[in-house]
LUMPAVO-585377 format. One record per residue: residue number from 1; y, x, z of N, C-alpha, C, CB in turn. Coordinates in steps of 0.1 Angstrom, whole numbers, plus 2048, in hexadecimal, padded with zeros to 3 digits. Glycine has a CB too. Layout:
N
+-----+-----+-----+-----+-----+-----+-----+-----+-----+-----+-----+-----+-----+
| num |  ny |  nx |  nz | cay | cax | caz |  cy |  cx |  cz | cby | cbx | cbz |
+-----+-----+-----+-----+-----+-----+-----+-----+-----+-----+-----+-----+-----+
| NUM |   Y |   X |   Z |   Y |   X |   Z |   Y |   X |   Z |   Y |   X |   Z |
...
+-----+-----+-----+-----+-----+-----+-----+-----+-----+-----+-----+-----+-----+
This chain:
137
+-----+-----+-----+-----+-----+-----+-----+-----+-----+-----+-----+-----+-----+
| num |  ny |  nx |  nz | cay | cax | caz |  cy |  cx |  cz | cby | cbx | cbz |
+-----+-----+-----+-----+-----+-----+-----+-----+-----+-----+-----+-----+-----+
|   1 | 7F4 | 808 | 800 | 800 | 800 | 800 | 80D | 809 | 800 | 800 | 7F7 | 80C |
|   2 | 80C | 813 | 805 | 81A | 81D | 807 | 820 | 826 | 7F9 | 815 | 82A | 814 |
|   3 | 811 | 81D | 7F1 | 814 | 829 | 7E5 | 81B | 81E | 7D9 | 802 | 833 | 7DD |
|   4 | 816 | 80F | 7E0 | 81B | 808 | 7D6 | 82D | 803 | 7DA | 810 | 7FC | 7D4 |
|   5 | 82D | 807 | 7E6 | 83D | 806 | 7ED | 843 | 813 | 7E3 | 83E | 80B | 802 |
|   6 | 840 | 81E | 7E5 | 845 | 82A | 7DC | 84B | 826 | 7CB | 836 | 834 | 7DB |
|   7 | 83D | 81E | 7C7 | 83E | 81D | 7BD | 84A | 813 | 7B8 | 834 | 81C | 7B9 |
|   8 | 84B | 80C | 7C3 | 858 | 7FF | 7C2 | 865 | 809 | 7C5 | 856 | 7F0 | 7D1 |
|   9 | 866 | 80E | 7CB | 872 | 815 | 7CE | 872 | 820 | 7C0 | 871 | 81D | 7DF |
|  10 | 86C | 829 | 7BC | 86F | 82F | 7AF | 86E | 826 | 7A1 | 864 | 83A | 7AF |
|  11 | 86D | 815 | 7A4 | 871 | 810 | 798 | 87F | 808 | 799 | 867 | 809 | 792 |
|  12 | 87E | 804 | 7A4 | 88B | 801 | 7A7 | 898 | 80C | 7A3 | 88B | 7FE | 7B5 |
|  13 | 899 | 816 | 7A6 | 8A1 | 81D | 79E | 8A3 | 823 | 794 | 8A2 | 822 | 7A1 |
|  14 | 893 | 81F | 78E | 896 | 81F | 77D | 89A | 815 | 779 | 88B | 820 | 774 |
|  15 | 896 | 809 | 780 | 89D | 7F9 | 778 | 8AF | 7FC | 778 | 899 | 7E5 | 786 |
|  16 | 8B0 | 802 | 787 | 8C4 | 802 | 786 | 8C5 | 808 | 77A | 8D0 | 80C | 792 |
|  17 | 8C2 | 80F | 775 | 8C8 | 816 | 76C | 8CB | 817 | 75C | 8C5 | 81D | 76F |
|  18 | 8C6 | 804 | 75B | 8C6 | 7FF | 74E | 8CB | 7F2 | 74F | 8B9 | 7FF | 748 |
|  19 | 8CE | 7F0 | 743 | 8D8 | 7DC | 746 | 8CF | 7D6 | 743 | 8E6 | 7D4 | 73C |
|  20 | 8D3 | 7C9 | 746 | 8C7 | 7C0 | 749 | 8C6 | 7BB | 73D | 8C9 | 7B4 | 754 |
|  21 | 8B8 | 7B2 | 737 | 8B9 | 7AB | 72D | 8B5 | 7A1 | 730 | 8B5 | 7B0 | 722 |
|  22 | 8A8 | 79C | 739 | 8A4 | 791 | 73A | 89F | 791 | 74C | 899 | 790 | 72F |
|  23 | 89F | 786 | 750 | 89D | 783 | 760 | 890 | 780 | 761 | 8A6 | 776 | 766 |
|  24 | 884 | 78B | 76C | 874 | 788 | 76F | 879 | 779 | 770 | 86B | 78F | 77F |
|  25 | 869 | 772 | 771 | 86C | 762 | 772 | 85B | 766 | 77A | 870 | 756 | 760 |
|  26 | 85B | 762 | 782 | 852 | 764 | 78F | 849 | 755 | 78F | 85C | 765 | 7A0 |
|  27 | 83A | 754 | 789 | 835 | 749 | 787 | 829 | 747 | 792 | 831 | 748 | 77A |
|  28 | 820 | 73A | 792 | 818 | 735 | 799 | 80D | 734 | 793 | 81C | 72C | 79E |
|  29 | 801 | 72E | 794 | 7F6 | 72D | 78C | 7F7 | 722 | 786 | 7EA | 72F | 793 |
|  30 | 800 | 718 | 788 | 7FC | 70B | 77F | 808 | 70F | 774 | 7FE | 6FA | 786 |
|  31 | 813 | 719 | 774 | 821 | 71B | 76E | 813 | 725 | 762 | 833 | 726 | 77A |
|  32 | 80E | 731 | 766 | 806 | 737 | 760 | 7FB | 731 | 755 | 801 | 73D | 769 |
|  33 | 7F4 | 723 | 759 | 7E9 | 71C | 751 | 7F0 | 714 | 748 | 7E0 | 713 | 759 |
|  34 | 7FC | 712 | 749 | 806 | 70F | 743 | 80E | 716 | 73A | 80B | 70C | 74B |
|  35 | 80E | 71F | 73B | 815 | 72B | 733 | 805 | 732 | 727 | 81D | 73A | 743 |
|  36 | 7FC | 731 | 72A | 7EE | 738 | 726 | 7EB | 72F | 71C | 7E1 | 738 | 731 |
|  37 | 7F1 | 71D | 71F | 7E9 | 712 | 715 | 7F5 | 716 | 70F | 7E5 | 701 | 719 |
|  38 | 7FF | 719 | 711 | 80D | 719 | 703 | 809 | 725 | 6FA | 820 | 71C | 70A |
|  39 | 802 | 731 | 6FD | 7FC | 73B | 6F5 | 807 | 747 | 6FB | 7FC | 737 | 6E3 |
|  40 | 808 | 749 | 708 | 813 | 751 | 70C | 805 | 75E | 70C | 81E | 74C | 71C |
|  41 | 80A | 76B | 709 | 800 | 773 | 70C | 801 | 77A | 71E | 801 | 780 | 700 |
|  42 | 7F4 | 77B | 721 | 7F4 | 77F | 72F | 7F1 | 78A | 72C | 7EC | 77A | 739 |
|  43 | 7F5 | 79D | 734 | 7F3 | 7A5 | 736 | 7F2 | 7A7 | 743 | 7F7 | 7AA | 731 |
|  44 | 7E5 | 7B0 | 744 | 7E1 | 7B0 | 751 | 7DD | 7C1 | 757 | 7D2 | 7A6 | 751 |
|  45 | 7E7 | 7C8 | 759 | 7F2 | 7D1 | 759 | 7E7 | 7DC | 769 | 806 | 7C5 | 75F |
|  46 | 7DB | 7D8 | 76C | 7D2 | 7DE | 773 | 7C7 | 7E4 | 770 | 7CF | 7D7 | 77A |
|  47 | 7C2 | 7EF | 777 | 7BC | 7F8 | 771 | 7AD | 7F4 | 76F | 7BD | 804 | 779 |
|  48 | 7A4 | 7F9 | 766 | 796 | 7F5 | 766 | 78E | 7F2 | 773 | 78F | 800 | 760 |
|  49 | 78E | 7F7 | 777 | 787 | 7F7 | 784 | 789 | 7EB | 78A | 78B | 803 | 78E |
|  50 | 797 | 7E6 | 78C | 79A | 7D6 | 790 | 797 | 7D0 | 785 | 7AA | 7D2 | 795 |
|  51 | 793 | 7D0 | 776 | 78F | 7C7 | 773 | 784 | 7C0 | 775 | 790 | 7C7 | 76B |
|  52 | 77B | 7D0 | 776 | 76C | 7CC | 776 | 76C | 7C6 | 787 | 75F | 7DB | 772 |
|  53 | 773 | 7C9 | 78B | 771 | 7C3 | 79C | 770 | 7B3 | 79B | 781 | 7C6 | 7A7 |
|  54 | 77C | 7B1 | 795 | 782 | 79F | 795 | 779 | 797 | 787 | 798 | 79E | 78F |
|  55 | 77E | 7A0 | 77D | 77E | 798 | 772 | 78D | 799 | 76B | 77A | 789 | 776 |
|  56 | 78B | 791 | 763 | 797 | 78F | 75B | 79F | 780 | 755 | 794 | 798 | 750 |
|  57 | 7A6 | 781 | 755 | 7A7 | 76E | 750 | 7A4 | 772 | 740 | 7BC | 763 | 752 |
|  58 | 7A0 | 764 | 73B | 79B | 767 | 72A | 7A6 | 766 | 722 | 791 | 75C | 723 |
|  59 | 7A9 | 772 | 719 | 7B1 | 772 | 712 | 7BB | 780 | 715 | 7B5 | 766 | 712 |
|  60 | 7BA | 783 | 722 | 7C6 | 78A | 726 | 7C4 | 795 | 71A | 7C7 | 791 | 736 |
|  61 | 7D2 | 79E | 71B | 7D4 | 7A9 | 714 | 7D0 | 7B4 | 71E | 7E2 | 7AA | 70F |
|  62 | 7C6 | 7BE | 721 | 7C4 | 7C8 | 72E | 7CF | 7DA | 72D | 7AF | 7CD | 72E |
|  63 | 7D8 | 7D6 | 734 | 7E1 | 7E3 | 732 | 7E7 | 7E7 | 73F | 7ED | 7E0 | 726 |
|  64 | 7DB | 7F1 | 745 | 7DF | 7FA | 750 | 7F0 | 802 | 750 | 7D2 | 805 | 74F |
|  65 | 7F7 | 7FF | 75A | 807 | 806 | 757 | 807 | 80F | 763 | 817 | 7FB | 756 |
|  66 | 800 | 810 | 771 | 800 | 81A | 77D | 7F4 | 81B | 779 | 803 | 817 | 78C |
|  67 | 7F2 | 82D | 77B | 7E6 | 830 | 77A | 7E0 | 831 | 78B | 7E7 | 83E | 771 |
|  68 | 7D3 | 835 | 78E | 7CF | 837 | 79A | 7D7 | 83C | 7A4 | 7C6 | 83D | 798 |
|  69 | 7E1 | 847 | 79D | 7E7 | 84D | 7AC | 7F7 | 84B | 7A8 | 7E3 | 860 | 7AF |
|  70 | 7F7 | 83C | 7A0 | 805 | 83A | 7A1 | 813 | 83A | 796 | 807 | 842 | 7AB |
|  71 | 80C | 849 | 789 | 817 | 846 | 782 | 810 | 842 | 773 | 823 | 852 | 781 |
|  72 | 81C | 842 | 770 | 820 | 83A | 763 | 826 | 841 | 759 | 828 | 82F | 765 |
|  73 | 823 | 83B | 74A | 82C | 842 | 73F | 831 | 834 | 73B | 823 | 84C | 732 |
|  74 | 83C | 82F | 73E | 842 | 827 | 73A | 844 | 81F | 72C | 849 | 829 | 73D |
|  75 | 84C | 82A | 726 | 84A | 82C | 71A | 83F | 82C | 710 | 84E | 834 | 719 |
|  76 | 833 | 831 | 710 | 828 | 82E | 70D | 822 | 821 | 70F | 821 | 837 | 712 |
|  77 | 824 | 81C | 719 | 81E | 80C | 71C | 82A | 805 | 712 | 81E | 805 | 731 |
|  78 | 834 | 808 | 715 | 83C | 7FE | 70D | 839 | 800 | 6FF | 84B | 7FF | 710 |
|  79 | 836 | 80C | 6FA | 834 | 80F | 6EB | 821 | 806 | 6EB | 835 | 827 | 6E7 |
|  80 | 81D | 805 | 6F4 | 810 | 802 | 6EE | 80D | 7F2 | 6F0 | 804 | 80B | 6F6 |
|  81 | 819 | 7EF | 6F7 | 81B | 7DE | 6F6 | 820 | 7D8 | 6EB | 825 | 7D9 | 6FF |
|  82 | 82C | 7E2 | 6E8 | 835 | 7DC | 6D7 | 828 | 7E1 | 6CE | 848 | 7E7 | 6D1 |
|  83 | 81C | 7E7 | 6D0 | 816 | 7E8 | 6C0 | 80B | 7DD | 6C0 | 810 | 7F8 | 6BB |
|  84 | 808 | 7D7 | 6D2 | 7F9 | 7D1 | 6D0 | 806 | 7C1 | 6D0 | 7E7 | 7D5 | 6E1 |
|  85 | 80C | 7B9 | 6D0 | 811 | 7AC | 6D5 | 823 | 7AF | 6D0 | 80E | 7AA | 6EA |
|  86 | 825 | 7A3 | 6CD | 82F | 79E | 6C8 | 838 | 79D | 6D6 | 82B | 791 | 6C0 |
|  87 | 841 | 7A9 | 6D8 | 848 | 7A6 | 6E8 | 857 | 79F | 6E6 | 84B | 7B7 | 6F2 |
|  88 | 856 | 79A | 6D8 | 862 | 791 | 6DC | 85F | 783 | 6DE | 86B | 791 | 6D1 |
|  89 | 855 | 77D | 6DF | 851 | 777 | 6EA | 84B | 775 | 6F5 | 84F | 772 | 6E7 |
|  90 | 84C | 770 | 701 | 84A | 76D | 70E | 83F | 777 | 714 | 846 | 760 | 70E |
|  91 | 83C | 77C | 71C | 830 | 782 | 720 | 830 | 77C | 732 | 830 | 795 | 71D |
|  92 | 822 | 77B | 737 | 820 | 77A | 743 | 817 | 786 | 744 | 81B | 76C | 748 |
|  93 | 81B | 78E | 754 | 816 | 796 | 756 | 80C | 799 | 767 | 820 | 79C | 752 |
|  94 | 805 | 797 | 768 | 7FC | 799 | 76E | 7F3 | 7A4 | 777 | 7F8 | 796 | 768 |
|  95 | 7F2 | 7A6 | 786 | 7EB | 7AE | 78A | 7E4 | 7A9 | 798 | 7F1 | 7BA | 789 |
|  96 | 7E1 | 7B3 | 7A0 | 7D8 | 7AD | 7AA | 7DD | 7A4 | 7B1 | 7D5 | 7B6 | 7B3 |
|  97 | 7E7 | 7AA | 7B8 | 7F0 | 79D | 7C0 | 801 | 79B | 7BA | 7F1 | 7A1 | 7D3 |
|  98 | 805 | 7A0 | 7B2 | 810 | 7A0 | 7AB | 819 | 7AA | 7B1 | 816 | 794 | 7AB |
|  99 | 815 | 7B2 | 7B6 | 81E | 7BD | 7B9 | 823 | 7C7 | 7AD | 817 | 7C5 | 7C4 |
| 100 | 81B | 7CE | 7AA | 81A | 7D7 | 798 | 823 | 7CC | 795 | 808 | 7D9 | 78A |
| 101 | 822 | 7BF | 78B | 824 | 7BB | 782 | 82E | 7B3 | 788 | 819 | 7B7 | 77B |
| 102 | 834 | 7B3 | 790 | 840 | 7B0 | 791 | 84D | 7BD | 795 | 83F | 7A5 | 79A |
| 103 | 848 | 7C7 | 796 | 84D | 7D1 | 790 | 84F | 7D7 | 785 | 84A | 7D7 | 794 |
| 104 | 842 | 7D4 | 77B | 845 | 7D8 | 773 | 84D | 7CE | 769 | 83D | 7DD | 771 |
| 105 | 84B | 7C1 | 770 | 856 | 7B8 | 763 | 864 | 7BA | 768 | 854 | 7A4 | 761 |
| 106 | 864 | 7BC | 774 | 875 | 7BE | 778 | 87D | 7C7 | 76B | 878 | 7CA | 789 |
| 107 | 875 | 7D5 | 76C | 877 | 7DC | 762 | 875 | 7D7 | 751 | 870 | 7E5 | 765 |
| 108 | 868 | 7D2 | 74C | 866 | 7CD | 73F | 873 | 7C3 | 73E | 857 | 7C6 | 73C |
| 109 | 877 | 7B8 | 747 | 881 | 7AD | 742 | 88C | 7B6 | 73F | 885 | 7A0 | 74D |
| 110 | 88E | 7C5 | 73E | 89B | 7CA | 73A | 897 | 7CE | 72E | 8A2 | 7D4 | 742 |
| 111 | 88A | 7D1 | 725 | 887 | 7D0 | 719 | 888 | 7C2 | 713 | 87C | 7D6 | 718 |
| 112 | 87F | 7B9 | 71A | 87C | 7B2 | 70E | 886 | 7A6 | 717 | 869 | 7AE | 709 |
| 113 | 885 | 792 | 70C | 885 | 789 | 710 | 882 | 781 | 71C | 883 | 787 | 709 |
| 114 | 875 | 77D | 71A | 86F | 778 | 727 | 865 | 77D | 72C | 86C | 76D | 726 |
| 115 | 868 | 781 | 738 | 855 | 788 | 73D | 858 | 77B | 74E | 855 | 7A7 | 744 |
| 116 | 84B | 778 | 750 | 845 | 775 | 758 | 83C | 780 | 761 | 840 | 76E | 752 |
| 117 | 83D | 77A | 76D | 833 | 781 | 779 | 82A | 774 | 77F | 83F | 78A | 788 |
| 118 | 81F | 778 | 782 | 817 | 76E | 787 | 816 | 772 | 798 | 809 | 76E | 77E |
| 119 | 822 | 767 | 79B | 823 | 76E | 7AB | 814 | 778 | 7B3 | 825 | 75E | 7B7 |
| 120 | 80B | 76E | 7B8 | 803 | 774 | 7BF | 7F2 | 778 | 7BA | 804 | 76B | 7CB |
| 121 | 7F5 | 77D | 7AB | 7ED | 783 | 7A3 | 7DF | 77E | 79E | 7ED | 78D | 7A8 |
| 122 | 7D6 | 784 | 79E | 7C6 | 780 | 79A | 7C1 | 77E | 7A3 | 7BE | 788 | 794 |
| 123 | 7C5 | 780 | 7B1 | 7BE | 77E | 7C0 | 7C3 | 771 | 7BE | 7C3 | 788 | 7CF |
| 124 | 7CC | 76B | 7BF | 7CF | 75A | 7BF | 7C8 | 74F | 7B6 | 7DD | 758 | 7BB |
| 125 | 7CA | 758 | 7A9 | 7C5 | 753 | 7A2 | 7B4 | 74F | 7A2 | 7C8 | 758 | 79B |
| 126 | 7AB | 75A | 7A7 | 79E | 75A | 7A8 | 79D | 74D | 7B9 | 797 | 76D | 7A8 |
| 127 | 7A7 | 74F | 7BF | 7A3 | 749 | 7CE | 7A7 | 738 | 7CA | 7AE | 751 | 7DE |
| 128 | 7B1 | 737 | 7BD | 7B4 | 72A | 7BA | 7A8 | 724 | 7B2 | 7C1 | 729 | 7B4 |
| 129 | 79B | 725 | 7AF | 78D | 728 | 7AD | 792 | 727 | 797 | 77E | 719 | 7B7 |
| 130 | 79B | 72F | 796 | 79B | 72F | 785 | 791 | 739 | 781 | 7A9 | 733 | 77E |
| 131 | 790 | 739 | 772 | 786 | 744 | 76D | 78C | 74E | 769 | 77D | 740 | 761 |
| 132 | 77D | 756 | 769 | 784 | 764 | 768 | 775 | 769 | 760 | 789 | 76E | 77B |
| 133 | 778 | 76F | 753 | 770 | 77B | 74E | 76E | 784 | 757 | 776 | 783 | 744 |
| 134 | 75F | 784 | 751 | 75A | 794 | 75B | 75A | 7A0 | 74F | 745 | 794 | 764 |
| 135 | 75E | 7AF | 757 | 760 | 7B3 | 74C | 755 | 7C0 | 751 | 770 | 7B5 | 748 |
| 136 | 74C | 7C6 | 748 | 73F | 7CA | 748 | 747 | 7E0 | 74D | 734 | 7C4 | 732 |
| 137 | 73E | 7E5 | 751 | 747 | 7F0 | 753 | 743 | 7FC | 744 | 743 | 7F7 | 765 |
+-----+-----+-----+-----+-----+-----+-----+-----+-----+-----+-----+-----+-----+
């Protein structure tokens, strides 16, 4: 937990240091089944190891952005988002409990239009008994 406090504080002072373009929009699971039936793409922004743990919701896009001990190539994830998905529209973004992924949309809503965070992540989601892909290792 101390590493993911770290990691909030070293993106928070990357977010100051760009203007804004678009505001996170912080969603629920019925705002999310809702957004999934409209064809919004979900990325799910956690590493292998939590997938094969949980699963995955069907369809997501899988694109690890902290690695195990924490960093990131920003740039690279963003270059490998604009080549797999169309980021001028909407994305919801997704991780264990929404911590990552509402860090990292703080930051993405200053690239793109609309990004979404799924407040309390794949743990809510799996305890609100939705499905989830298993993903084989």
């Amino acid at each position: 937990m101390h590493r993911i406090l770290l990691l909030a504080v070293a993106m928070t002072a990357f977010l100051l240091t760009s203007p804004l373009r678009a505001e996170l929009i912080d969603i629920d699971n019925t705002k999310l089944q809702e957004l999934i039936s409209e064809g919004v793409t979900v990325i799910d922004v956690r590493r292998a190891e939590e997938w094969q743990e949980t699963g995955v919701i069907e369809g997501s896009r899988l694109q690890t952005f902290f690695d195990k001990s924490g960093r990131y190539d920003a740039k690279q994830w963003l270059d490998e988002l604009d080549a797999a998905i169309d980021t001028s529209e909407p994305l919801i973004l997704i991780c264990q409990s929404g911590v990552r992924s509402s860090i990292i949309g703080k930051w993405l809503g200053k690239q793109l239009d609309a990004v979404y965070n799924v407040e309390a992540g794949i743990v809510k989601w799996i305890a609100d008994k939705h499905p989830v892909v298993a993903m084989n290792p």
